[in-house]
C-alpha positions as CSV (number, residue, x, y, z in Angstrom):
1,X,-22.4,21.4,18.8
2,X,-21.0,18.4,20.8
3,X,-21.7,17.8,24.1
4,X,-18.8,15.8,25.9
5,X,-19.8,13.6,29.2
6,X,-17.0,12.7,31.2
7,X,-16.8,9.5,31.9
8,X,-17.7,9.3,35.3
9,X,-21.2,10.7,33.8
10,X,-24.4,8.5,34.6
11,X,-27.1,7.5,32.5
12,X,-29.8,9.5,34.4
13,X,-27.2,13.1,34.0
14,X,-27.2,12.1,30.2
15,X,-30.7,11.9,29.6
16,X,-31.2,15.0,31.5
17,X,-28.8,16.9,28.8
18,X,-30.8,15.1,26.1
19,X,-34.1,16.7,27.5
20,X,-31.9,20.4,27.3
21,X,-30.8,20.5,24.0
22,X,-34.3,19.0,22.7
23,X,-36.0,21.5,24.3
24,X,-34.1,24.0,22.6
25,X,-35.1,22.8,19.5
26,X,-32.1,20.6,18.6
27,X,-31.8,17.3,17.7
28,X,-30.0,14.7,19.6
29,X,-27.7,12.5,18.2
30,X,-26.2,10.2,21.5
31,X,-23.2,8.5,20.5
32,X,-21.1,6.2,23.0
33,X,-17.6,5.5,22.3
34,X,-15.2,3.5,24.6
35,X,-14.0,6.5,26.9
36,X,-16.8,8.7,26.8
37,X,-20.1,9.8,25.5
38,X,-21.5,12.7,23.4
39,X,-24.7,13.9,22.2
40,X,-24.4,15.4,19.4
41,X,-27.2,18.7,19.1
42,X,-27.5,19.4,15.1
43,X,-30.4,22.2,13.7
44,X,-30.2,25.6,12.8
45,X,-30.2,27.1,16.0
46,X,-26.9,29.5,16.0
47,X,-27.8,31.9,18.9
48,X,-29.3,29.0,21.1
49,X,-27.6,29.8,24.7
50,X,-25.9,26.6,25.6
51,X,-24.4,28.2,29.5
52,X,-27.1,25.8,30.6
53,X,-26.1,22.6,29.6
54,X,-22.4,23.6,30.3
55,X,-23.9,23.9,34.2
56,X,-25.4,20.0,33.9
57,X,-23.7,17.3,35.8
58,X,-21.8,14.7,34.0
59,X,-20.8,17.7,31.3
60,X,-17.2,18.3,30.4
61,X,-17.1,20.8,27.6
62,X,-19.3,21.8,24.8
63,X,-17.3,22.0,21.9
64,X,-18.9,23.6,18.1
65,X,-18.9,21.3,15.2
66,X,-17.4,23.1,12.4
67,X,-18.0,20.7,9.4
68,X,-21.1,21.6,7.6
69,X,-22.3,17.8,7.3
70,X,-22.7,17.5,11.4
71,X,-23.4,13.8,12.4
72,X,-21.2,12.6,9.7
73,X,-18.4,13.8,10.4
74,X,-15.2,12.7,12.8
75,X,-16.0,15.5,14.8
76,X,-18.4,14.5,16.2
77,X,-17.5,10.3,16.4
78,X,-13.7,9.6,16.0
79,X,-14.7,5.6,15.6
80,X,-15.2,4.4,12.4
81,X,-18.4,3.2,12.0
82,X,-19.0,-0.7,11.4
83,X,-22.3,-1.4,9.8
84,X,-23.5,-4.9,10.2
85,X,-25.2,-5.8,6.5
86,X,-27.0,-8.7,9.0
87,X,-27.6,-9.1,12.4
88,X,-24.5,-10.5,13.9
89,X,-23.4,-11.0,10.1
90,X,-20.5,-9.3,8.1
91,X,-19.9,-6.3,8.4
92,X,-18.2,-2.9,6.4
93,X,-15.8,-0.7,8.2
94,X,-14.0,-2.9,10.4
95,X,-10.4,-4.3,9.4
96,X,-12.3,-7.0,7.1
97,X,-13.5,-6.2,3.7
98,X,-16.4,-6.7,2.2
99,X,-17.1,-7.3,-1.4
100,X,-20.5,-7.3,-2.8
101,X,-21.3,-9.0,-6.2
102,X,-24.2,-9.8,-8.7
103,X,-25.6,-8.7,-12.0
104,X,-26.6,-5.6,-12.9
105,X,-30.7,-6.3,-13.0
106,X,-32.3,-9.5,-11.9
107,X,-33.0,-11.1,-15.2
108,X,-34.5,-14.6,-13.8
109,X,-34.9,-16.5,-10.8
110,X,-31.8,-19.3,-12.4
111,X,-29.7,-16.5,-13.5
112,X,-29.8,-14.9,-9.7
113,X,-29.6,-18.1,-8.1
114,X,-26.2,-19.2,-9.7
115,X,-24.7,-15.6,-9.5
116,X,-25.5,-16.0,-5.8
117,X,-24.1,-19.2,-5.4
118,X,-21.1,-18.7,-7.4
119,X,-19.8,-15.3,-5.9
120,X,-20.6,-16.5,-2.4
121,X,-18.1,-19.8,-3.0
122,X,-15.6,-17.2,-4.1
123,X,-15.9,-15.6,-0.8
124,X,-18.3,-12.6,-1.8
125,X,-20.6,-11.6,1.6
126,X,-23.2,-9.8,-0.6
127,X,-25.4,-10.0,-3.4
128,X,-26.3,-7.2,-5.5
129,X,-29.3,-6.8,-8.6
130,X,-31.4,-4.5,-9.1
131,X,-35.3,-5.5,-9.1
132,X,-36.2,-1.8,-10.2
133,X,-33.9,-0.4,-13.1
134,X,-33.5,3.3,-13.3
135,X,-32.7,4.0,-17.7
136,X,-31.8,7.0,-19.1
137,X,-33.8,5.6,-22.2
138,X,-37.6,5.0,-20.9
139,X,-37.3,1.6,-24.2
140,X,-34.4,0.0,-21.6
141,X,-35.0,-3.1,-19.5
142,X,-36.3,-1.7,-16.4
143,X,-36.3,-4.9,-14.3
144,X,-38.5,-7.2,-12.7
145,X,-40.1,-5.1,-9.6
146,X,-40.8,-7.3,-6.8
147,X,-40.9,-10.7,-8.8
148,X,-37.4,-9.6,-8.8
149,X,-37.2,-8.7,-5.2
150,X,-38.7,-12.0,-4.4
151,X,-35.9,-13.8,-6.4
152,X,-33.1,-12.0,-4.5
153,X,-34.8,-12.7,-1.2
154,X,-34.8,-16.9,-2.1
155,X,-31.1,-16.3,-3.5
156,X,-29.9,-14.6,-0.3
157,X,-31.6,-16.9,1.7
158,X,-30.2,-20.0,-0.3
159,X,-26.5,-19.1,0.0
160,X,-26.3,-16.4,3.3
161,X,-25.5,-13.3,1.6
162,X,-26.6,-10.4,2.3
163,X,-29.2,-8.8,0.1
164,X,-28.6,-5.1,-1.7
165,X,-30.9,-3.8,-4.0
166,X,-32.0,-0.2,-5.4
167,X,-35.1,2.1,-3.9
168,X,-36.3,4.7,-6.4
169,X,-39.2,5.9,-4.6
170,X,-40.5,6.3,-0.9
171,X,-42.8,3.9,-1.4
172,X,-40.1,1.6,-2.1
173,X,-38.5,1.7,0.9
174,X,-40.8,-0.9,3.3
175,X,-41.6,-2.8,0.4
176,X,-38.0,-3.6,-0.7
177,X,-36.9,-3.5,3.1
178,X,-39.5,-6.4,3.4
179,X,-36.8,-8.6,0.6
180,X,-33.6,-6.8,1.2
181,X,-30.9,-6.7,3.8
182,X,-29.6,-3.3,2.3
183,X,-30.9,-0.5,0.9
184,X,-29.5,1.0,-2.0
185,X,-29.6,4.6,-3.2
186,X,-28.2,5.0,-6.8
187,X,-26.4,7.7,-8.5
188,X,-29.3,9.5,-9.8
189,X,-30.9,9.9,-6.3
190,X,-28.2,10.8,-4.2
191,X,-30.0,14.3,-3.9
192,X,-33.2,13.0,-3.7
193,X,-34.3,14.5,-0.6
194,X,-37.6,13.3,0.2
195,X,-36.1,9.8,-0.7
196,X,-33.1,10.1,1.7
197,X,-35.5,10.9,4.6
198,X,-37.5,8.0,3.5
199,X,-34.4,5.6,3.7
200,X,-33.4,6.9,7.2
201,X,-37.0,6.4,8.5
202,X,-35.9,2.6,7.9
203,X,-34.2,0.1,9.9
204,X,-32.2,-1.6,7.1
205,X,-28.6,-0.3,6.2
206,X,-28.6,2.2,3.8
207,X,-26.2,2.1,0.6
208,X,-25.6,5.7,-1.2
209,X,-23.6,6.1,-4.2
210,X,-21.9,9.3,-4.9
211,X,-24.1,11.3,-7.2
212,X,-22.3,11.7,-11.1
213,X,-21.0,15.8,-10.5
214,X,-21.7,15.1,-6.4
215,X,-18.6,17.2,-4.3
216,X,-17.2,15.1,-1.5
217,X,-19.6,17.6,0.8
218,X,-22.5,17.2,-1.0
219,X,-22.2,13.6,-1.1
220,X,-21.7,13.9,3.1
221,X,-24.5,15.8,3.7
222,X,-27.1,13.5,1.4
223,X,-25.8,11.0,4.1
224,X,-26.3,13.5,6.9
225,X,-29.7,13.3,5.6
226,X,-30.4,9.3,6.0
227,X,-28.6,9.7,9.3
228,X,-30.6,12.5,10.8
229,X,-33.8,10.9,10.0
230,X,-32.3,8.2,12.4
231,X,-30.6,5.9,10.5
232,X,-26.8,5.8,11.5
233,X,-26.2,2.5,9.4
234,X,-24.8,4.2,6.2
235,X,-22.3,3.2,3.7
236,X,-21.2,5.5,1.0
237,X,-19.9,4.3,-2.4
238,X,-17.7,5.8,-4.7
239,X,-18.8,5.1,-8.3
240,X,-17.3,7.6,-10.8
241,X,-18.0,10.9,-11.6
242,X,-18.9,12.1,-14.9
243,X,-15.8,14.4,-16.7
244,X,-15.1,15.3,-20.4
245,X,-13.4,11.9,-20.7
246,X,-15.7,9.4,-22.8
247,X,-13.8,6.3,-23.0
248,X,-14.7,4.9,-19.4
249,X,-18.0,5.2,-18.7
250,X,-17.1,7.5,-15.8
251,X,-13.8,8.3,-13.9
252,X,-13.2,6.6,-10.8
253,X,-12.5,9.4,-8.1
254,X,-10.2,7.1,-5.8
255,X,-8.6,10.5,-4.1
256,X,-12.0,10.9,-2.6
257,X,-12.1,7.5,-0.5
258,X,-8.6,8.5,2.0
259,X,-10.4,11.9,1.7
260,X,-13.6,11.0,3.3
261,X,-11.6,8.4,5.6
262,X,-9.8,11.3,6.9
263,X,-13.1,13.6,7.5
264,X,-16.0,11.0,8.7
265,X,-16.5,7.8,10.3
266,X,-18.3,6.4,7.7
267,X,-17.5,3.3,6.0
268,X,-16.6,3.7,2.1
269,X,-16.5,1.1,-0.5
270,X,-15.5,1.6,-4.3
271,X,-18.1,0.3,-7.3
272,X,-15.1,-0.4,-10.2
273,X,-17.6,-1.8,-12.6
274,X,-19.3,1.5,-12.9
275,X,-16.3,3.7,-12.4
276,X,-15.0,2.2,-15.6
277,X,-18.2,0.9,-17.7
278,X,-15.0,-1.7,-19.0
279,X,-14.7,-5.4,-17.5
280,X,-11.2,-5.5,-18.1
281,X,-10.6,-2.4,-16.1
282,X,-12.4,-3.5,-13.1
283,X,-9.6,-5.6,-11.7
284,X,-6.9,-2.9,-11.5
285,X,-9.6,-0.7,-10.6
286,X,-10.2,-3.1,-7.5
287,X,-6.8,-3.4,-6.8
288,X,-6.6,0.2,-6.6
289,X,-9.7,1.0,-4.5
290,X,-8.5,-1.3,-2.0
291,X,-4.8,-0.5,-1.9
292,X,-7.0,3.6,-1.2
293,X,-8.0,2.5,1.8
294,X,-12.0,1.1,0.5
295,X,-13.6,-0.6,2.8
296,X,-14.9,-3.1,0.1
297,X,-16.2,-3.4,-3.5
298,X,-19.4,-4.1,-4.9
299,X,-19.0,-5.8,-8.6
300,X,-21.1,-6.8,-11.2
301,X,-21.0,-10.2,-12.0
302,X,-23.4,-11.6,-14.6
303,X,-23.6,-15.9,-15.7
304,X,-23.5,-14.7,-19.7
305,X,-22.4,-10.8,-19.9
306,X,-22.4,-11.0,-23.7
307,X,-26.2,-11.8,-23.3
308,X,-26.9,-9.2,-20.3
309,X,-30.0,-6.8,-20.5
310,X,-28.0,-3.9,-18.9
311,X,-24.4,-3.0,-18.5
312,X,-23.2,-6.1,-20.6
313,X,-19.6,-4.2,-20.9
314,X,-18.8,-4.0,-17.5
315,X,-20.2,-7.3,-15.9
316,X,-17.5,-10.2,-15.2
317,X,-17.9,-13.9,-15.9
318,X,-18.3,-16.1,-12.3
319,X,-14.4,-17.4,-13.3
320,X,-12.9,-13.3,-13.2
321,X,-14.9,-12.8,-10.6
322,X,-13.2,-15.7,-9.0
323,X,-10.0,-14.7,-10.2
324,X,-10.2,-11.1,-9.0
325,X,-10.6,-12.2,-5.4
326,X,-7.6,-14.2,-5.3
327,X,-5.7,-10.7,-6.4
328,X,-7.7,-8.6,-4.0
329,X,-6.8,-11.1,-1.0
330,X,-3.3,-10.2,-1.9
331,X,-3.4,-6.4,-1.7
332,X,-5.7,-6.7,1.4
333,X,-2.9,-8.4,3.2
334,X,-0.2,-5.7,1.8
335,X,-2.4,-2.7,3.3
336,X,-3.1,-4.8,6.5
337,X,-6.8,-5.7,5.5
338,X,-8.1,-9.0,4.7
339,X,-11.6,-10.5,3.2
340,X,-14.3,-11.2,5.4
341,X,-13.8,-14.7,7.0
342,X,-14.8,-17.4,4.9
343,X,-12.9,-16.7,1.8
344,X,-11.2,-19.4,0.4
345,X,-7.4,-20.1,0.4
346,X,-5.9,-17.6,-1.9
347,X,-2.8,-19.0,-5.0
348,X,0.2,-17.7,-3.1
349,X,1.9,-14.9,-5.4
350,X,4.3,-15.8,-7.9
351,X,7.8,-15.1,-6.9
């Protein structure tokens, strides 16, 4: 259920309320928007009797949450959420977009280092690579582990950008949170739920990718998950789901990002370099995402692809990468978005 303040309410009558629906064996969830506050009392506690809290001062109505993914959903918060990547740094959700790039795994400290630099003088506000490499084949390049988490950290603290890389484990979480700026939860973890607490017991930002045969509401409530273990700073990310179609390495579910736009407050951005497994399919792909209403991109972008130890199909050369963001500016503008401040001038559009 929602509890609704009015907006005369003080901080003392909401506190009280939050004392009530704890004691009832809730959880509290307060969340101040720019009329009014709400707590927002999520747990499996159908018969609870909530006259009492309808009797508090500074309460204007109790209304049910009907969605089964709770803190989630628009319900609940009608402002999108805005989740700063780094204190008082860029940001996802807000009318700027942000597009994340880097290789697929951290191959050396050089190779990160130029990515970083490259991508961010395109206009990129994050780096990605992964330091720990889930395979499906236990002979693949599995990554660097924290050699490779120390490389990111010295790349993202060379250039600015903000710093995503992949947990696959509880443990993972403080150690990578020690390098990292944001957290990422891949594919094969999305239902992970031992993991998803873990991440929400964390105050970095927390990155989940849509799992490959995930529905829109399971996807919601693995991020219910993170967020009711107290961590409200998640971004979802659309990456493909698997169908009987084999040429792309997975098909790019755009209809879910207006979908999830329309249901939650979350902040959604769109991974074309996995959606397609393709690099020449990336760029309509993030033309696409964008003109959906995506909230940003993360790309792989790789120095050599040809000579990549993952994912060599679908990484871009610095130069496309480049490219691509000079096209992405332009559909931005058309759906009244831009790129995160900084980018660089845009080639006006051939007439």
């Amino acid at each position: 259920m929602i509890v609704v303040m009015t907006p005369e309410s003080t901080e003392a009558q909401l506190n009280h309320v939050v004392q009530l629906v704890t004691e009832m064996g809730l959880t509290t969830h307060i969340i101040r928007g720019t009329d009014r506050t709400v707590v927002a009392a999520v747990g499996d506690k159908r018969n609870t009797d909530k006259t009492a809290i309808e009797n508090c001062g500074g309460v204007e109505k109790i209304v049910p949450i009907l969605a089964p993914f709770k803190v989630a959903s628009k319900e609940v918060k009608q402002e999108k959420t805005i989740v700063e990547l780094t204190p008082g740094g860029a940001t996802v959700g807000g009318k700027e977009l942000a597009i994340i790039g880097g290789p697929c795994a951290v191959e050396s400290r050089q190779q990160i280092i130029d990515v970083a630099h490259a991508i961010k003088a395109s206009g990129a506000v994050g780096l990605r690579g992964g330091a720990f490499k889930p395979r499906t084949s236990p002979y693949s390049f599995q990554g660097l582990a924290e050699k490779g988490l120390e490389y990111l950290a010295e790349a993202g603290q060379a250039t600015g950008l903000a710093v995503f890389t992949e947990v696959l484990t509880m443990e993972h979480c403080k150690m990578v949170g020690n390098y990292a700026d944001v957290l990422q939860i891949g594919a094969r973890n999305m239902q992970n739920f031992m993991l998803l607490n873990a991440a929400g017991q964390q105050s970095k930002p927390v990155l989940l990718k849509r799992g490959m045969s995930a529905t829109m509401e399971e996807f919601l409530l693995a991020a219910e998950y993170i967020i009711n273990a107290g961590n409200p700073n998640v971004i979802l990310c659309e990456r493909g789901v698997r169908t009987f179609e084999q040429y792309c390495r997975n098909s790019l579910n755009l209809s879910i990002i207006p979908a999830i736009q329309r249901v939650s407050h979350l902040p959604i951005i769109a991974d074309p370099s996995h959606g397609t497994g393709h690099a020449y399919m990336v760029e309509p792909a993030s033309k696409a995402a964008i003109a959906a209403g995506a909230d940003g991109l993360i790309i792989e972008v790789h120095p050599d692809p040809e000579r990549a130890c993952s994912d060599a199909g679908q990484q871009l050369t610095p130069a496309a990468f480049d490219e691509l963001m000079q096209k992405v500016k332009r559909v931005a503008n058309a759906v009244d978005r831009q790129l995160e401040a900084g980018h660089k001038q845009a080639e006006p559009a051939p007439n």
